[in-house]
N, C-alpha and C positions, 0 to 999 in steps of 0.2 A: 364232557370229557375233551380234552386237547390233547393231542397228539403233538410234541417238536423234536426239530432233527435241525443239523448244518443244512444248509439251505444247498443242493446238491446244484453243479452245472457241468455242460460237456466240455469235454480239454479244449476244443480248439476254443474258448471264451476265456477269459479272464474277467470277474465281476467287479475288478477295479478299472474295467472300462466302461464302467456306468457315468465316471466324470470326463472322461475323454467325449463320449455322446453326449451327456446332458451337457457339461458346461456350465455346469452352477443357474442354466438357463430356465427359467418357469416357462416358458413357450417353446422350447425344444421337446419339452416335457408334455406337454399338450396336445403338441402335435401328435407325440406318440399314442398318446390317451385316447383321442378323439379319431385318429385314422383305425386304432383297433374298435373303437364302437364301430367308425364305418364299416369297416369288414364285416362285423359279424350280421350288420344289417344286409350287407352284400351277399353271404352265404345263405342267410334265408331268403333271400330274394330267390337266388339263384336255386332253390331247394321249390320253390314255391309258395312259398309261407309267405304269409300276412305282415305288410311293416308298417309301421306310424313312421318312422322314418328320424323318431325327433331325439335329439341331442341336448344332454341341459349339463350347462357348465358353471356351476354355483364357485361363486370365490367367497371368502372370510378372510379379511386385512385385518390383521392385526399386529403389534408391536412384535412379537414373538409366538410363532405357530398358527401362524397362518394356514385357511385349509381350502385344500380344491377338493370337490368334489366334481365327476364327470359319468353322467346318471346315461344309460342307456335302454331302448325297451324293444331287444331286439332278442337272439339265443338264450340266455343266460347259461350258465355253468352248473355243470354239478361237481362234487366234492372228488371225484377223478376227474376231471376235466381241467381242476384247478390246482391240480398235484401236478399235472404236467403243463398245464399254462405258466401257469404261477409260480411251483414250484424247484420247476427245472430251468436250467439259464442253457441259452443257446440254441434249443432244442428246436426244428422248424416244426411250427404248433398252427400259422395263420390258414394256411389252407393252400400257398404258393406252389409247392411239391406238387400238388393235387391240378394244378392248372385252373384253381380259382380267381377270380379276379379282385384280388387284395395286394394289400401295401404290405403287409408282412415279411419281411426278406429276413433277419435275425434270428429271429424266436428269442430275443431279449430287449424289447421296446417297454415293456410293461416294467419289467424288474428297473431296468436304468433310470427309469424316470421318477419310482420312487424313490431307488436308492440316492437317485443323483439330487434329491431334493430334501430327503430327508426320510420318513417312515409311511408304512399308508397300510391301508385293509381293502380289502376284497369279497366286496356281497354280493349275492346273486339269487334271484327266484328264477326255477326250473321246474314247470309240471308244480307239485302240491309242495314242495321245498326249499328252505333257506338252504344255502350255504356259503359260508365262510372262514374266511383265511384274512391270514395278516403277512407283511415282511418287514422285521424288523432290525434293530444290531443289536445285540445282545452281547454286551463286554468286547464291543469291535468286533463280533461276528456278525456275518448276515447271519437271518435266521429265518426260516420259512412255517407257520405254525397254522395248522389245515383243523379247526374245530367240526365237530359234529355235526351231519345235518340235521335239521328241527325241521317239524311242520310248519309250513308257512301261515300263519295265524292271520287277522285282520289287523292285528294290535302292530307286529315285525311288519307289515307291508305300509299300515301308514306311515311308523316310526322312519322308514327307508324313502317314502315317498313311489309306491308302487302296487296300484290300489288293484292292481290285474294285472294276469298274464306275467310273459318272462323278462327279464331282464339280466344286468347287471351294473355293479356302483362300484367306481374305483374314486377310494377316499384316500388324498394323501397330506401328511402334516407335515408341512414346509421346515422342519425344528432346525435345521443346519444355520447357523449366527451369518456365512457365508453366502446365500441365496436372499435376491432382493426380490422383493414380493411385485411387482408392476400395480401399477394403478388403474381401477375398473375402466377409464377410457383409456386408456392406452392398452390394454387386454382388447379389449371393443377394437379398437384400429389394426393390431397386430393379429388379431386371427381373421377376420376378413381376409388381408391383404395377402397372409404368408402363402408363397405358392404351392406348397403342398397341400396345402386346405382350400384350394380353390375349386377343385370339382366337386369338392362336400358344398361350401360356402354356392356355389351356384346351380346344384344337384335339385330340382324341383322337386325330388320325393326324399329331401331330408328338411329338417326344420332342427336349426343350431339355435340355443339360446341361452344366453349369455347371465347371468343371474348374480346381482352383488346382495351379499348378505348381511346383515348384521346379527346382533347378539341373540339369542334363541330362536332362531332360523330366519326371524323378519327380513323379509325381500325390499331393499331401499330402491335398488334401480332393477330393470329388463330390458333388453334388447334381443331383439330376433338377427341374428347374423347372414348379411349374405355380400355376393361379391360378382359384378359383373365387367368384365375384359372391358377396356379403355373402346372408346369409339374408335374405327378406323374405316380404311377402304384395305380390299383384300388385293396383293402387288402379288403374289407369288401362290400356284398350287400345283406341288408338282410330285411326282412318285419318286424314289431315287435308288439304283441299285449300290451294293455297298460291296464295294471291290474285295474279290477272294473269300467272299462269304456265300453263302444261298440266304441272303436276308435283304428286305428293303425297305425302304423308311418315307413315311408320307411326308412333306415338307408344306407348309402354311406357315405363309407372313403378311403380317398387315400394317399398313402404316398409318399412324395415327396423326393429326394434323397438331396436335401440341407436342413438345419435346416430353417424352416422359422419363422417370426416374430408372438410372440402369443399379447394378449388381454392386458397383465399386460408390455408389452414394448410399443405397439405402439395404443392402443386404437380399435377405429374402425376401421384404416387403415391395421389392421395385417393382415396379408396373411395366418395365421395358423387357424383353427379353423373351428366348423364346425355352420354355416348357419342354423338357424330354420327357415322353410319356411311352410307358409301355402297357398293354392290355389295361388302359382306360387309368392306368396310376401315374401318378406324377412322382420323377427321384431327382429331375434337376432343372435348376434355371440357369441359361447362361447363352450369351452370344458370343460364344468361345473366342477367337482371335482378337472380334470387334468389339469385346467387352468395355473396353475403355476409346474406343473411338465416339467422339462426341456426334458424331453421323449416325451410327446406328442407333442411336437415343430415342430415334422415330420409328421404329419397329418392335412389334411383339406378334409373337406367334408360339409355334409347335411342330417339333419332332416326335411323331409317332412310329416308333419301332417294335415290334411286338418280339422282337429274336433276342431282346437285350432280357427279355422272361426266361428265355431257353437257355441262357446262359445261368442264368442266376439258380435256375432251378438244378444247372450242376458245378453250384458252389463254384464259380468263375467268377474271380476277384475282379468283375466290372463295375462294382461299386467299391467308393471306400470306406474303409472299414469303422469310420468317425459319423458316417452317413452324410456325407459332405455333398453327393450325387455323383455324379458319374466319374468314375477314374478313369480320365483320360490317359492314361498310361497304356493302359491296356488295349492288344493291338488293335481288337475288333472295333473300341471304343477311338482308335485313332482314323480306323478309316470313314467310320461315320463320320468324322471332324470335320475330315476334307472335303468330302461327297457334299456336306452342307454348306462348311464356307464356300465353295467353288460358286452358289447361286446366291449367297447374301452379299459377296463382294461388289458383284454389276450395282446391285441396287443401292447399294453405301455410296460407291463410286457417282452413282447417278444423282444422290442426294447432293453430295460434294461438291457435286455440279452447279446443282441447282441455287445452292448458298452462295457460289462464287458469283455465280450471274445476279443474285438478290442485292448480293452487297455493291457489287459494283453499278446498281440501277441507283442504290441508294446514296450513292459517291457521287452521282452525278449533278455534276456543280448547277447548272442549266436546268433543270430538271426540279433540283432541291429549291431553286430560289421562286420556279414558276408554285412549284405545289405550296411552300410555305406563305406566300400572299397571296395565292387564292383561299387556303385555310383561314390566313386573317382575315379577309373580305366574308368567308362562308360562317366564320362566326359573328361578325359583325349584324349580320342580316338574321343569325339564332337569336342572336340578343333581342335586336328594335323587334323581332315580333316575339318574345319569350318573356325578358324581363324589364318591359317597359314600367317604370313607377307611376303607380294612380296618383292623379291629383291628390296631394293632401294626407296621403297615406302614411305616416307612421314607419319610418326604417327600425325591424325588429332587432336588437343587440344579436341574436341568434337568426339567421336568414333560413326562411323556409318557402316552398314552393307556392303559388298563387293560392290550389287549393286550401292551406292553412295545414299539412301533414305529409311529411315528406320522411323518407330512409337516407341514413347518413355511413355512411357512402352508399351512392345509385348505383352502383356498379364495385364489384367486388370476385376475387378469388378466392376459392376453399380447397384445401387438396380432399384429393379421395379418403377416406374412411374418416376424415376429420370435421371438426367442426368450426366456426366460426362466426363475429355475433356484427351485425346487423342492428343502428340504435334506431329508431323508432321516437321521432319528434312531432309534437302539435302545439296548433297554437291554441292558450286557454279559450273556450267558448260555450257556445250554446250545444258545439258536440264533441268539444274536449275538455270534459273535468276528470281532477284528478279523482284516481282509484274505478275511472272508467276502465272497461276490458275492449282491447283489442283481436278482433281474430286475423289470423294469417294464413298464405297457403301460397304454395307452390303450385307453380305450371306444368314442372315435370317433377317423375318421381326421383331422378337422379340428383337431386335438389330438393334433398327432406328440411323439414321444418320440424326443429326439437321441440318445438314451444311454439303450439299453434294458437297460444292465448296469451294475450303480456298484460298488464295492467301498468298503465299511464302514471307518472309521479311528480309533481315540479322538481323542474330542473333547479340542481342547486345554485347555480347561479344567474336565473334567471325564471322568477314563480311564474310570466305569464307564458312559458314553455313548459308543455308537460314530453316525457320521454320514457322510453321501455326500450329495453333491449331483446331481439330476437336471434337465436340460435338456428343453425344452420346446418348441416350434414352435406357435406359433397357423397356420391354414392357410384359415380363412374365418370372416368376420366374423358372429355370431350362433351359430359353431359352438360348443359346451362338450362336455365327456369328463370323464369321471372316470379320474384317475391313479392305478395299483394297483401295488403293490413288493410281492415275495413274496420274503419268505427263510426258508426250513424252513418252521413252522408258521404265521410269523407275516405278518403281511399289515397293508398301510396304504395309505388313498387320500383323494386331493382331488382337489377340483376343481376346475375348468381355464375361462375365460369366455375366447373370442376378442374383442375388440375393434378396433375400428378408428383412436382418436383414441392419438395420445402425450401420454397423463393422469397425472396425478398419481392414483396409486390409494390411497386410506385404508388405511390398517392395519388386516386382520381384528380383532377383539375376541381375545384368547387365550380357549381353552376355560376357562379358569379364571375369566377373570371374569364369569362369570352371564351372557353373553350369546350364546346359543346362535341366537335368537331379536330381530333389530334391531328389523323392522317391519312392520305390518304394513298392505297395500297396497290400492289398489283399481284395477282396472285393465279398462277395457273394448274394448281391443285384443287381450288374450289370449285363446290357444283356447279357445271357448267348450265345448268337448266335457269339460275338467275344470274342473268348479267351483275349486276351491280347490286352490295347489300353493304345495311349499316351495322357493324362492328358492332355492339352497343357493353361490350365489358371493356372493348379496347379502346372505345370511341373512334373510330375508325371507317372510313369508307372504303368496298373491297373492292376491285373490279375483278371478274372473273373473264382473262384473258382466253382462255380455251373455250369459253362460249362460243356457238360457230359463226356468229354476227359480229363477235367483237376480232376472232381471229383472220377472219379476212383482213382486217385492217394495219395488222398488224407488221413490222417490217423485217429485215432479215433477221438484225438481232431479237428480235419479238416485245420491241419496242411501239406501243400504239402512238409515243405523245410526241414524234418525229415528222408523220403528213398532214397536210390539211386534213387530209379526211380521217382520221386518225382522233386529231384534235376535235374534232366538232365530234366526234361518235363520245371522244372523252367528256366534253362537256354536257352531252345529254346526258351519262349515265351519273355523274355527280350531282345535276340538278335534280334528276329523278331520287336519286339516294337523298337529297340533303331535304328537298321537300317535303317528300314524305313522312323523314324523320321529324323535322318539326311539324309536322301536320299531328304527328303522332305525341308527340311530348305537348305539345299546346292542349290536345285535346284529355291527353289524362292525367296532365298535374294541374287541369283546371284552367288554364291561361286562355283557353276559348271557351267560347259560350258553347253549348251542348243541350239539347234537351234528353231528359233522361232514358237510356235504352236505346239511343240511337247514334251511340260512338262512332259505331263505323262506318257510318254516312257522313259524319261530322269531319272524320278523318279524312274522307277522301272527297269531299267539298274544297277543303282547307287547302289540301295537296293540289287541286287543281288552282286556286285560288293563288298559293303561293309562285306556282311554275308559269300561271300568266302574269307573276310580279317580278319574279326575279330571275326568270330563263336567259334574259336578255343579257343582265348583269354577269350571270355566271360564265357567258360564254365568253365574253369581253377577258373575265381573269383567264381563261382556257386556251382561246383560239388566237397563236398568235403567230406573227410572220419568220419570227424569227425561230 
């Protein structure tokens, strides 16, 4: 038997604000979807109850009626539970009122998201029973239709995917011509990244997983979702009182050493900014005044205020009503403004600083012309011992590394959640035939490998080269890995820099043309515990000026390459940097002899071997009177 009625909601809502929230958006929708499973895994937590903790987010693409499905195996419902969930609009249902720690501020996320998409059904196992509901339009009505509950059979719990215990399944049918469906990797990037889903996305006791479907349930792709904050160092923790209230707000900011994506490039998905968070929920991103300063682009953190609950729980318009995050209009929400920009200003300021003095090291005419011929001289000497031609040897139409197998490009960017491919060359032989397999593998996890196996093909314009392409995953911003392919003897890797912003990336230099070696840097944010380190995505040598050896040397304006002693401290840390690098590129693209398994001897044989050849030379480009 079904029971239907006008789909009831309280006055202060109007259900024609379901497009005002959703937005025609499929990931508005989601969000809504998946923070109510988290809650309800939240409320058994907090209840004591047992959680698996997992999230599964089945998509079905299709030309017309596309379907999400978002499966949870936390509370489930029973058939009054979902008369007032479900089928009331406005109603506060999460547990907010209660002083639970949920996302639920509305009591209409559920209903918007289907209606704002289209139509959807609502299953649940509770204790020994189904129950289910639907909301539909019915002649341009909503409509809200609550069926009977039934035993929970074996037969209903496979057919739902819920082989035990409770849950529940919100299935919605995309049918509106208006609403664009997103594509399985672009869903995969967009719910990792979005900032509301980032303590789910990085929550060690939930497991998100991402499910594309095709035609009678068959699974094509899976991914497991998660999300961890950009690398940085932590500049700021401090408590702050918030004038004319009895509330205070924790302030954390970190700066991250790549510029990352802020609010007015990339929306919710940016990686810069900092998080308002109250009782452990995230309602906003934003680095309020400094949102569009290209300064604060190196900062992300979090406002934790737990009074912005106490407000909400009595109905105090401190959020906006489109769920945009915090309305700063509102006065309580204006004095926090202040209270936080007053401590993020110094440190913009200080950034500001710090660019102005970069750039003008970098302007420096005397400076630029000493660094830009020692560069030429410090590749000159990468070359004669790199890419010396053997007698007699055969110039390949396609150039590859000594060992015969090399990655094209050795050095490479990928932004976070995204992928990027990495081709994979060899030369044909005795351990490169085609439809051989290649395995791969990363160094760090922040640097996944989609495809840890490639198989070898000739290249089409050139059969005695075989080649594969390998796929790549950035997974946090500041993370890098080295990327390794083993086939038989032969071995080849590069390297991998996570990023944050959608950049245009320069073209590496090819190994061939003398630049092994772009530039060379000065930098007094880096760890100071290594003096001097080789760049190796930017090709770059660093010096780390705040080292406490190298900052003695240093002059008023915190200039090293001014005194004798200065210069001669600069010229060790370059030979040590440039050495070693090629000690290290000779020994694993093959270009030095090696017995096997004892690379890191070979390395640092080599390192010594080259710095009693060419210390002498380096300092001559370095140390000079003038």
């Amino acid at each position: 038997m079904v029971s239907s009625r006008k789909l009831q909601y309280a006055d202060r809502v109007a259900i024609q604000q379901a497009d005002q929230a959703i937005r025609k958006d499929v990931m508005r929708a989601l969000v809504e979807i998946i923070t109510n499973a988290n809650d309800s895994y939240s409320r058994l937590e907090q209840a004591g109850g047992k959680s698996s903790g997992e999230i599964s987010i089945e998509v079905h693409r299709k030309h017309k009626n596309s379907t999400i499905r978002v499966r949870d195996f936390a509370e489930g419902m029973t058939d009054k539970r979902m008369d007032k969930v479900v089928g009331t609009y406005g109603e506060a249902t999460s547990g907010l009122k209660e002083d639970q720690r949920v996302r639920g501020m509305w009591g209409r996320g559920l209903k918007d998201s289907i209606f704002g998409l289209g139509y959807g059904h609502v299953r649940s196992f509770k204790g020994n029973n189904f129950y289910s509901c639907s909301l539909l339009l019915k002649n341009g009505i909503p409509t809200f239709e609550l069926d009977d509950p039934v035993y929970a059979t074996a037969a209903l719990r496979e057919k739902h995917g819920f082989p035990a215990g409770n849950g529940s399944l919100i299935e919605i049918i995309v049918s509106r011509d208006d609403v664009k469906m997103p594509q399985y990797s672009n869903l995969r990037n967009y719910l990792q990244r979005h900032f509301e889903l980032r303590p789910i996305m990085s929550n060690p006791n939930r497991k998100i997983i991402l499910l594309d479907s095709a035609s009678k349930g068959k699974i094509r792709q899976e991914t497991e979702l998660s999300y961890k904050s950009p690398r940085g160092e932590k500049v700021l923790e401090e408590k702050l009182s918030i004038e004319g209230y009895p509330a205070e707000a924790s302030l954390e900011v970190y700066r991250s050493n790549i510029q990352l994506s802020t609010r007015s490039e990339e929306g919710d998905y940016a990686d810069g900014g900092l998080l308002v968070i109250s009782r452990d929920i995230v309602i906003s991103l934003t680095m309020l005044k400094c949102e569009n300063d290209p300064y604060a682009g190196y900062f992300y953190g979090s406002i934790q205020c737990d009074y912005l609950h106490d407000l909400l729980k009595n109905d105090e318009p401190v959020l906006t009503a489109t769920r945009d995050g915090i309305n700063w209009s509102h006065p309580f929400a204006k004095a926090l403004k202040l209270a936080v920009e007053s401590k993020l200003e110094p440190l913009i300021q200080a950034e500001r600083e710090h660019a102005i003095h970069d750039e003008q090291t970098k302007l420096d005419k005397k400076l630029r012309r000493k660094l830009d011929k020692a560069l030429h001289e410090l590749n000159t000497i990468a070359l004669t011992e790199l890419r010396e031609q053997r007698d007699g040897e055969p110039r390949r139409k396609i150039e590859l590394p000594e060992s015969g197998m090399g990655f094209f490009p050795e050095r490479m960017y990928v932004q976070t959640g995204q992928s990027a491919t990495l081709v994979l060359r060899a030369a044909l032989g005795d351990n490169a035939r085609a439809g051989a397999t290649a395995s791969v593998i990363s160094s760090s996890p922040e640097v996944n490998i989609i495809t840890p196996q490639v198989v070898l093909k000739p290249h089409k314009n050139d059969p005695s080269i075989l080649e594969a392409r390998v796929k790549v995953e950035g997974r946090q911003v500041g993370g890098e890995g080295t990327v390794t392919a083993y086939l038989g003897r032969n071995r080849a890797q590069a390297m991998v820099q996570v990023h944050s912003k959608k950049e245009s990336i320069p073209a590496p230099p090819m190994r061939g043309s003398n630049a092994l070696f772009t530039d060379i840097r000065f930098d007094d944010r880096t760890d100071p515990r290594q003096r001097v380190y080789y760049d190796r995505v930017n090709s770059s040598i660093v010096i780390a000026t705040a080292a406490p050896s190298v900052r003695i040397y240093l002059d008023i304006n915190n200039r090293l390459d001014t005194t004798m002693q200065g210069q001669v401290l600069l010229a060790e840390l370059i030979t040590e940097a440039v050495c070693r690098e090629i000690a290290r590129e000779g020994v694993e693209k093959g270009r030095f002899l090696v017995l096997e398994g004892a690379e890191a001897d070979a390395i640092q044989n080599h390192f010594i071997r080259l710095q009693n050849r060419y210390a002498h030379l380096i300092h001559q480009y370095i140390v000079t009177k003038q």
